[in-house]
C-alpha positions as CSV (number, residue, x, y, z in Angstrom):
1,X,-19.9,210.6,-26.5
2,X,-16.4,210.4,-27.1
3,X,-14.2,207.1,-28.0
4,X,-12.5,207.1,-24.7
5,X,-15.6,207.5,-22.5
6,X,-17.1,204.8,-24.2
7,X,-14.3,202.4,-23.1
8,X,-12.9,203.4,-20.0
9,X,-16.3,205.2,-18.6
10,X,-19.3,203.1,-19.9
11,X,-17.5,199.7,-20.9
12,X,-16.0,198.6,-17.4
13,X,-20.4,198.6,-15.7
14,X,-21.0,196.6,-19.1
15,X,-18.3,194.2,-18.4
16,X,-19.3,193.9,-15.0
17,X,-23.0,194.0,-15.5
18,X,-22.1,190.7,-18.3
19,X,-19.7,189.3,-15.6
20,X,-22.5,189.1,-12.4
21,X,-25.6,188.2,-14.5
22,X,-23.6,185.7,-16.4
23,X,-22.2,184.2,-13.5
24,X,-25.6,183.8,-11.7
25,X,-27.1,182.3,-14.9
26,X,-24.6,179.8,-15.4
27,X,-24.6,178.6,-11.9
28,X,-28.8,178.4,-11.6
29,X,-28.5,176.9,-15.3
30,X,-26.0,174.8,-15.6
31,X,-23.8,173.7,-12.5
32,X,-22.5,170.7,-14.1
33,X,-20.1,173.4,-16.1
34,X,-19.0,175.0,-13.0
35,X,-15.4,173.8,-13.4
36,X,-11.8,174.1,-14.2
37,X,-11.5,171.1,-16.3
38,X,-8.2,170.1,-15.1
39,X,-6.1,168.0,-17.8
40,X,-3.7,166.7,-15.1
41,X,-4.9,163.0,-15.7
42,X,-4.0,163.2,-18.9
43,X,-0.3,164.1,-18.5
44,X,1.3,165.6,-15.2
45,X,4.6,166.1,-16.3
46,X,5.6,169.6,-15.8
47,X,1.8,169.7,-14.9
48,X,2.6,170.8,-10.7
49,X,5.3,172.9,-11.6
50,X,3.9,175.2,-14.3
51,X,0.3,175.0,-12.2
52,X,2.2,176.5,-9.3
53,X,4.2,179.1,-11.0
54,X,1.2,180.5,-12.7
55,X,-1.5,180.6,-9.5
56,X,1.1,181.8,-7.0
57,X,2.4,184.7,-9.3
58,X,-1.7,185.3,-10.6
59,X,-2.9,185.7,-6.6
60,X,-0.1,188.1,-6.0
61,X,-0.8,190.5,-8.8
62,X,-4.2,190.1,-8.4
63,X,-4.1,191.2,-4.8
64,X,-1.7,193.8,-6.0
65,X,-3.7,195.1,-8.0
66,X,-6.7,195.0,-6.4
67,X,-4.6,196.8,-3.4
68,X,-2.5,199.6,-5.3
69,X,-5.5,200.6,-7.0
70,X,-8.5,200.6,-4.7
71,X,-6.4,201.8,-1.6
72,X,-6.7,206.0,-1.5
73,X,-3.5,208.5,-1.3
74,X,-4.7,209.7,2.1
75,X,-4.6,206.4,3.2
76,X,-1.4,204.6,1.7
77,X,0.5,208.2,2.5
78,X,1.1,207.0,6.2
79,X,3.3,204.4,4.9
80,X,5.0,205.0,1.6
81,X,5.4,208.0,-0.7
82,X,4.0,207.7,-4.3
83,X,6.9,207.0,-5.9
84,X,7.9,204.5,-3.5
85,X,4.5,202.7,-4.1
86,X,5.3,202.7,-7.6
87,X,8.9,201.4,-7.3
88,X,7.2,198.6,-4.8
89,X,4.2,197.9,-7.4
90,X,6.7,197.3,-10.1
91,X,9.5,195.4,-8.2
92,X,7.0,193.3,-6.8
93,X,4.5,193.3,-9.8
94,X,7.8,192.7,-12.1
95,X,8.9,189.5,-10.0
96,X,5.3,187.9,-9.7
97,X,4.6,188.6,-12.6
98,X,7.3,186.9,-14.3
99,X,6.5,183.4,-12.7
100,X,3.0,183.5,-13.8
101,X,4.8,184.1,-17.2
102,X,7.0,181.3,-17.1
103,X,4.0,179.4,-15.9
104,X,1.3,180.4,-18.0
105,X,4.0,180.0,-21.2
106,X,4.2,176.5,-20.2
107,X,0.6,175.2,-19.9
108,X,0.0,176.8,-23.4
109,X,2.6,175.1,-25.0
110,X,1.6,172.2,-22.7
111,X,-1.9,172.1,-24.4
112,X,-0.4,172.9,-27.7
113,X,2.2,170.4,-27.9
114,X,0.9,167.4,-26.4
115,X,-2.0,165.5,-28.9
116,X,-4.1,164.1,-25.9
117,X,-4.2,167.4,-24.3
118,X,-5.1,169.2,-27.5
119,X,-7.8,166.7,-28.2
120,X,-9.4,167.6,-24.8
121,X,-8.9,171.4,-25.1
122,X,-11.8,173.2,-25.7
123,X,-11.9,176.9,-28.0
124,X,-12.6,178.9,-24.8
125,X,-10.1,177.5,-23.1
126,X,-7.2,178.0,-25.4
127,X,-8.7,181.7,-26.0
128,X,-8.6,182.3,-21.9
129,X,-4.7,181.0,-22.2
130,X,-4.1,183.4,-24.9
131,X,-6.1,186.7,-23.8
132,X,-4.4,185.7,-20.1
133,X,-1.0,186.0,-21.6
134,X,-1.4,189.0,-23.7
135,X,-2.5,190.8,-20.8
136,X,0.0,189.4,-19.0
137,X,2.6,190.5,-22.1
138,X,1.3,194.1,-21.7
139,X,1.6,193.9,-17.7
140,X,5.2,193.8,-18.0
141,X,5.7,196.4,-20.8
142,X,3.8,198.3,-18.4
143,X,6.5,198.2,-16.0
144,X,9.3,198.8,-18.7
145,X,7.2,201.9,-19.6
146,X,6.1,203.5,-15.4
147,X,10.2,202.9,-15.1
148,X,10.2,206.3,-17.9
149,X,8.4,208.4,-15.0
150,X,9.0,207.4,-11.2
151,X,7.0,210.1,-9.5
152,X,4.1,207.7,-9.6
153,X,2.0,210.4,-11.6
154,X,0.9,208.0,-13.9
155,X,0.1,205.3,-11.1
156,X,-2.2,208.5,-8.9
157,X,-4.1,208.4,-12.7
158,X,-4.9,204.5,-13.0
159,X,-5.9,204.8,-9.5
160,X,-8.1,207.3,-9.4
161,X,-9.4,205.6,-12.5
162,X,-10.3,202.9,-11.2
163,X,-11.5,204.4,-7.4
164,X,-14.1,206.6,-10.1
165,X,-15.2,203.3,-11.3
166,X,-16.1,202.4,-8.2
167,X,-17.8,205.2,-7.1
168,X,-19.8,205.7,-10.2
169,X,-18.4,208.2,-12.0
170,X,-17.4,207.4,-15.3
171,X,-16.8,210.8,-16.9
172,X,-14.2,211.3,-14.0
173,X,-13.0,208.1,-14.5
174,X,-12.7,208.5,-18.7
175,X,-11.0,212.2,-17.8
176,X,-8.0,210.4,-15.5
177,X,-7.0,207.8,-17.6
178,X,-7.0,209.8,-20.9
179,X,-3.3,211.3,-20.3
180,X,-1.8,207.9,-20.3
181,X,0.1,205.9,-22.4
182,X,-1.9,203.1,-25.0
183,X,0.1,200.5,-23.0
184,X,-2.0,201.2,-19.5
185,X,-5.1,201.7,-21.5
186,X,-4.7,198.2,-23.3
187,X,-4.1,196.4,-20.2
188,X,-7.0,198.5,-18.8
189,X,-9.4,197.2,-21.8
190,X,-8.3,194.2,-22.0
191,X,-8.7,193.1,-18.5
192,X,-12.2,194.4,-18.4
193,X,-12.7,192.1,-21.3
194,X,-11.7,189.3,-18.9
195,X,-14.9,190.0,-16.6
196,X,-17.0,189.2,-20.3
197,X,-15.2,185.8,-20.8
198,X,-15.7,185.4,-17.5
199,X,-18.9,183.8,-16.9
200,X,-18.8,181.5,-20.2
201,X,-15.1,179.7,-19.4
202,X,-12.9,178.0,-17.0
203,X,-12.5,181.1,-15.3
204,X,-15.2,180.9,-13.1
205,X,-13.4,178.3,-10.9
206,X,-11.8,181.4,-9.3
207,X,-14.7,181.9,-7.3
208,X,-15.4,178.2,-6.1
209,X,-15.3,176.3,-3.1
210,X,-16.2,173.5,-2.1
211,X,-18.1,174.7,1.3
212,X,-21.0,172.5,0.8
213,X,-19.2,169.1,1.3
214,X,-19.8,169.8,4.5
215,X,-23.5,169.6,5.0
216,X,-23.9,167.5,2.0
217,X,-25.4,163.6,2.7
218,X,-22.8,160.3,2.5
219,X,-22.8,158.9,-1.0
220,X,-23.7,155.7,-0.8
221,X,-21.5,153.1,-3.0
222,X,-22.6,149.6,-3.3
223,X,-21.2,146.5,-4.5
224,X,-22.7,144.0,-7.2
């Protein structure tokens, strides 16, 4: 078994597998954890304005990615040529992803320079900030790097990487991504690593909401 089947073939279901079981555990377990553990009450200056910056320009390259990837050629064809997905993914992945920079750069130094905050933070939750904006770091080289070759080869590869993925075929998968530069493949490994911290931090506020309010009983408050 080579080096790169064993992280870009096997690695992603083991990420994932960690990610789903995980999450299930911690939410049978242990739903009192189930949070963000906002730190807004202990200072909100700058607090709206880097919190926005960073989930508005997070959603967008999420669904950007999630979209550019997943999406097939004989599908997106009917609309845009390859390299004019690529030139779209980078434009648009370059501007978003630059707010959730500016953002993200901010509630680190946020937690980091304030004492009340710093007292509060928890290990995993400085070690989300930091992996977050790493990957976040190597996002943008990434775009400094596709702008060396606009046919949108490279782009077909990551795609069909990931579409392999899907469809359970990680040798394919390993094969497509091979030709590409470390850059892609770091941002690659690294967000898969993201689905492992998943489940144990903050993170998993990403997939709450707060449906059951509505069939849940009145609390009752009394008075002494």
């Amino acid at each position: 078994m080579t080096i790169n089947l064993l992280l870009f073939g096997i690695y992603p279901y083991v990420a994932l597998a960690i990610c789903l079981i995980g999450s299930w555990a911690r939410f049978d377990l242990s739903q009192y954890t189930w949070k963000a553990g906002s730190s807004q009450m202990l200072r909100k200056k700058n607090m709206r304005l880097a919190s926005n910056l960073f989930h508005v320009g997070v959603i967008f390259i999420l669904l950007g990615h999630v979209v550019g990837l997943l999406t097939p050629e004989s599908i997106y064809h009917h609309v845009i040529s390859t390299p004019g997905k690529q030139l779209l993914a980078m434009v648009s992945g370059g501007f978003f992803g630059i707010l959730c920079f500016v953002g993200l750069t901010m509630l680190i130094h946020r937690r980091l320079t304030d004492s009340r905050i710093k007292a509060n933070t928890s290990k995993s939750d400085l070690l989300v900030l930091i992996v977050l904006w790493v990957q976040l770091v190597l996002g943008l080289i990434s775009i400094l790097v596709s702008s060396q070759h606009m046919d949108g080869s490279v782009m077909v590869l990551l795609a069909n990487w990931a579409q392999y993925i899907i469809t359970l075929q990680p040798e394919a998968a390993a094969a497509s991504i091979s030709p590409v530069s470390i850059i892609y493949k770091l941002h690659v490994f690294l967000g898969m690593t993201l689905f492992i911290l998943f489940p144990f931090t903050r993170l998993v506020h990403i997939i709450s909401a707060p449906v059951w309010y509505i069939g849940r009983c009145y609390q009752v408050v009394r008075q002494k």
